[in-house]
C-alpha positions as a printed Julia matrix, in Angstrom:
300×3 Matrix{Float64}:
   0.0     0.0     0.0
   1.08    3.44   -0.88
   0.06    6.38    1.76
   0.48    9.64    1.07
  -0.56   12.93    3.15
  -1.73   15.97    0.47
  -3.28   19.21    0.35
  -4.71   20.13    3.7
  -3.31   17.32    5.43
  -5.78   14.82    3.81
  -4.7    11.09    3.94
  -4.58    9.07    0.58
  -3.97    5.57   -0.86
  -2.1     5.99   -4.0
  -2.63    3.6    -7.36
  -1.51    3.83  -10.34
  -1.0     8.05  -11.5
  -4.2     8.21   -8.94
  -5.38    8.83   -5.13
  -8.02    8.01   -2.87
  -8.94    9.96   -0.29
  -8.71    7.71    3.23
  -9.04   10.81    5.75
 -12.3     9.13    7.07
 -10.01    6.29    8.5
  -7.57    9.11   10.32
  -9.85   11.17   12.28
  -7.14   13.25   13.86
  -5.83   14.12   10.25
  -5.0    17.9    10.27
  -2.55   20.4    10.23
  -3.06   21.22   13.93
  -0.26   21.1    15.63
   1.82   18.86   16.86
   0.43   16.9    13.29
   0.54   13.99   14.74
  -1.82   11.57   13.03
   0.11    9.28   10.85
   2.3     8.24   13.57
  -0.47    7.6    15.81
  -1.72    5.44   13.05
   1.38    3.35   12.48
   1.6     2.62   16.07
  -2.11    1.31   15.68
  -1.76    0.37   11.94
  -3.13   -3.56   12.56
  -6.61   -1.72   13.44
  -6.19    1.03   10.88
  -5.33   -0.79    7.55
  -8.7    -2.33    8.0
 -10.57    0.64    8.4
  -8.18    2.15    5.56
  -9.63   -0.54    3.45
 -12.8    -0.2     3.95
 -12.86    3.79    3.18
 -10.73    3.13   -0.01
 -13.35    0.39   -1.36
 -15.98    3.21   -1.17
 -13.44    6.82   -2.5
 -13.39    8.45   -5.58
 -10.31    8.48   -7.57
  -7.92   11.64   -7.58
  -5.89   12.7    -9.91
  -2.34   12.43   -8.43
  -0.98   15.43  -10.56
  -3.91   17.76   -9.24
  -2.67   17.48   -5.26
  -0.33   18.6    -3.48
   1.84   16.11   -2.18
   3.2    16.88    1.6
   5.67   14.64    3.41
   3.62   11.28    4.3
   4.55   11.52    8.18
   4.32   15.27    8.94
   5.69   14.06   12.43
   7.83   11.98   13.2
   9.04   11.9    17.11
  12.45   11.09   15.87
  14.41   11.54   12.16
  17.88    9.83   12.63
  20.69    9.59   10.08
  23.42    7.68    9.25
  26.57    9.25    8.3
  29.11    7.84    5.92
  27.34    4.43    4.82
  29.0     4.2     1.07
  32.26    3.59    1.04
  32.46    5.2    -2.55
  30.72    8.27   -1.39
  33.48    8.27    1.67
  36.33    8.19   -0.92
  34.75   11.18   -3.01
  34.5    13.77   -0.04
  38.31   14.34    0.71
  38.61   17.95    2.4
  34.98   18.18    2.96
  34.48   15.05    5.03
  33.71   15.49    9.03
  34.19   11.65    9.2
  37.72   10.54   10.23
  39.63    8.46    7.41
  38.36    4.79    7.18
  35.54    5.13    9.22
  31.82    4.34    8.4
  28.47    4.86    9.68
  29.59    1.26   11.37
  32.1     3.02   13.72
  30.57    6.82   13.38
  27.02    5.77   14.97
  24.35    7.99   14.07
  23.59   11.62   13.91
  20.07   13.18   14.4
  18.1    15.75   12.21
  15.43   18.13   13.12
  12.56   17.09   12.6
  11.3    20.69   11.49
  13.69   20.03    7.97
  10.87   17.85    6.67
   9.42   18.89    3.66
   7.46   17.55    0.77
   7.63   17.57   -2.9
   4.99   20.56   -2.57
   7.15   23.08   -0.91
  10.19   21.78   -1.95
  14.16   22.28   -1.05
  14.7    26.22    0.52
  17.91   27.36    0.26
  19.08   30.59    2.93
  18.72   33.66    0.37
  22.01   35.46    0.05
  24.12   32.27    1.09
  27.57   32.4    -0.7
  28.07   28.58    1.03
  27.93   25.31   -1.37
  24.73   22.92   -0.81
  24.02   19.36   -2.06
  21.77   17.21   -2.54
  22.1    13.24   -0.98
  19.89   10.78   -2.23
  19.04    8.44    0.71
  16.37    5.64    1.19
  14.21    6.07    4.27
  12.39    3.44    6.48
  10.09    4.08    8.85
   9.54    2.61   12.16
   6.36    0.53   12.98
   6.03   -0.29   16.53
   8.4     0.88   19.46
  11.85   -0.78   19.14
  14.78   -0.97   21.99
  17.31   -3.82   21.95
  16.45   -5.32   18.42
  18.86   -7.43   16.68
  19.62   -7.34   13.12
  18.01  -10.93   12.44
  14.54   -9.43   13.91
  14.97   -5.87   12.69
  13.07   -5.56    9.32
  10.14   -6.62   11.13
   9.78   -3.37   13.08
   9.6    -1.92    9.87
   6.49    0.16    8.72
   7.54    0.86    5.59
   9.92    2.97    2.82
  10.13    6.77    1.44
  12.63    8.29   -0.85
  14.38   11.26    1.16
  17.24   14.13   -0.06
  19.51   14.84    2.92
  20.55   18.19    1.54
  23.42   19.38    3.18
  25.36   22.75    3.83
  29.23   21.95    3.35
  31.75   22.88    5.51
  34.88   25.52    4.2
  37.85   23.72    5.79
  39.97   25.84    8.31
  36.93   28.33    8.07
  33.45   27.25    8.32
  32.9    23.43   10.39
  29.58   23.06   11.78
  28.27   20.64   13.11
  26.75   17.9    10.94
  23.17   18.24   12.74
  23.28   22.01   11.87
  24.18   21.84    8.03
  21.56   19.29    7.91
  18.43   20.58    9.41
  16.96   23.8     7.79
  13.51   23.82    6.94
  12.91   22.05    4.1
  16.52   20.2     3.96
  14.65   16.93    4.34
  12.43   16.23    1.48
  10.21   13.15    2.02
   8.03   10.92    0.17
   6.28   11.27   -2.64
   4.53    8.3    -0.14
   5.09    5.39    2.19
   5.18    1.96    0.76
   4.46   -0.2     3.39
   7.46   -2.76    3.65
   5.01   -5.72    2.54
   5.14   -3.93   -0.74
   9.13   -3.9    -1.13
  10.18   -6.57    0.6
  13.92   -7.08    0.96
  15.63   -3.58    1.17
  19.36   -4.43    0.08
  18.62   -4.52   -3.46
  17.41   -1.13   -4.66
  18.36    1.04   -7.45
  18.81    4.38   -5.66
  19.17    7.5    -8.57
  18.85   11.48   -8.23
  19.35   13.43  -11.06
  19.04   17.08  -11.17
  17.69   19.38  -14.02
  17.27   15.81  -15.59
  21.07   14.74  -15.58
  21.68   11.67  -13.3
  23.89   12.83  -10.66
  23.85    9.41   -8.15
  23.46    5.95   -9.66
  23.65    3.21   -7.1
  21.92   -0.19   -5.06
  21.24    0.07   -1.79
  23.14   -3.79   -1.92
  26.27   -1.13   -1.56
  25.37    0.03    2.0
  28.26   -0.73    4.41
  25.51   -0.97    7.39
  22.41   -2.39    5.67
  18.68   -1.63    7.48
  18.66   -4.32    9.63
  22.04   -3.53   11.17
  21.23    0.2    11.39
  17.96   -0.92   13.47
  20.21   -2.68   15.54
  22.97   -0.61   16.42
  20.09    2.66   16.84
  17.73    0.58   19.06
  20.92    0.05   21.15
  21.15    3.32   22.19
  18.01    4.79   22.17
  14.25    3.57   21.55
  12.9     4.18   18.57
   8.93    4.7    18.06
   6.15    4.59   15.41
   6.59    6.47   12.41
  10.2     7.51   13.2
  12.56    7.95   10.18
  15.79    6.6     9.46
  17.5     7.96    6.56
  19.97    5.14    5.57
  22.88    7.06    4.28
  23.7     8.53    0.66
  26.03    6.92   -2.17
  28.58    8.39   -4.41
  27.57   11.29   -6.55
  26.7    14.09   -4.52
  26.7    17.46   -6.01
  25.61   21.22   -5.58
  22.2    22.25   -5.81
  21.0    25.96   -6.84
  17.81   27.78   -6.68
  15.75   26.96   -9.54
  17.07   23.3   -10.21
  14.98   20.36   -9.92
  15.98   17.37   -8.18
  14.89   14.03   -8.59
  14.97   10.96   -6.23
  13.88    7.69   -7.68
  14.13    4.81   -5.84
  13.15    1.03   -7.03
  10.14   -0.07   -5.72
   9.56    2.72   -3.48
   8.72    5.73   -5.65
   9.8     8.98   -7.81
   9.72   12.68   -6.01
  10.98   16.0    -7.9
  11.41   18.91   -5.87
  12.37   22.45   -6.6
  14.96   24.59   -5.33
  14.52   28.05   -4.17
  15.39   30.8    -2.06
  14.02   31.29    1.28
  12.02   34.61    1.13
  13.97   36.76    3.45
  17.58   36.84    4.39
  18.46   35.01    7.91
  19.85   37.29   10.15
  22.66   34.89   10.91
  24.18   34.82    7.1
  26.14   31.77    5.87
  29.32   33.09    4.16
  32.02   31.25    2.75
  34.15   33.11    4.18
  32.55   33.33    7.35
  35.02   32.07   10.7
């Protein structure tokens, strides 16, 4: 099953290049906030899919290209990353790397994003407006959490999955010597976590080391990989997160990007597209006003 959120927080099934509007099953659906409703729905999805089901028999079909697609959990409690899972993609960030020599997402751990970055293909990637830094784009494959997980090991792990999203980590570089944030701050301004276009639930994609993983942007393919290339596959990542902290319904774990990554510029379009998962473009822009804090190149 594909499940996407759209328009004014409205819940839909997705088929085909169409959608059917489920809301009836998610009474809580809204934009109030905290919006809270899909992940209260994954936690209780065994009673929900039914009552999904049952709504969908009776909907109206959508066209797909007439909504507008948000990202298909608005809130997630937690969105974790992994840093450094291609070994490829290591090799290829030389001076730009925060991740010592030799080391993967294996001996690294884990890093955490806001969960304010999430965005949808509606809105799209915001850049900071006047920003003389370099951003990229990361295409990543995301699975989602379906019941509360602490302790898990590897060989059990794919079963507290939910499901599987496309996501773009984009990411503000650091200027060695002279600009070296911290990862969690390059990664989470609004809208630098793209999500969706929907969930497949994990029934639908079944094993998730095998997946062609491509971005392109303004139609040239930028990253071209299988998630078979992970150093830490899902199941380990579930493992070693789960060790550490507990992870709940409907929280995101962006599996880590491959080789390829590139700048990104207001008025591109970027492309994730993900086997058996789903396609998402997204534009770039400039946030409206200048941030008061301004991200220089040159900036100590």
């Amino acid at each position: 099953m594909k499940i996407a959120v759209f328009d004014d927080y409205r819940v839909g099934v997705v088929e085909g290049d169409q959608i059917y509007d489920v809301s009836a099953a998610f009474p809580n659906a809204s934009g109030a906030w905290p919006p809270i409703f899909m992940t209260q729905a994954i936690a209780d999805w065994a009673n929900v899919r039914a009552q999904v089901e049952q709504v969908r028999s009776q909907a109206k079909p959508i066209a797909l290209s007439s909504v507008k697609l948000l990202p298909p959990n608005p809130c997630p409690v937690q969105l974790i990353a992994a840093p450094a899972n291609y070994r490829k993609h290591i090799a290829e960030m030389g001076a730009m790397s925060v991740t010592k020599k030799g080391r993967s997402a294996r001996e690294q751990g884990f890093f955490m994003k806001a969960t304010s970055s999430l965005t949808g293909p509606a809105r799209g990637i915001e850049l900071p407006r006047g920003s003389t830094r370099r951003f990229d784009h990361e295409s990543e494959l995301a699975a989602i959490i379906g019941k509360t997980a602490r302790n898990v090991r590897r060989e059990d792990a794919l079963d507290y999955v939910f499901g599987y999203s496309c996501l773009i980590d984009a990411t503000m570089r650091i200027v060695k010597d002279v600009a070296e944030e911290e990862r969690v701050m390059r990664k989470s301004f609004d809208t630098f976590t793209p999500l969706g276009p929907w969930i497949v639930t994990a029934d639908e994609v079944g094993d998730p080391q095998g997946l062609s993983n491509q971005l392109f942007v303004n139609g040239e393919c930028r990253q071209d990989a299988n998630t078979r290339d992970m150093i830490v596959g899902v199941a380990e990542l579930i493992e070693l997160i789960s060790s550490v902290m507990t992870l709940y319904p409907g929280d995101v774990i962006a599996t880590g990007t491959p080789e390829g990554i590139g700048p990104i510029k207001p008025g591109d379009k970027v492309t994730i597209r993900i086997e058996r998962v789903g396609e998402m473009t997204v534009d770039v822009r400039e946030t409206d006003t200048v941030p008061p804090f301004l991200f220089e190149a040159a900036q100590a």
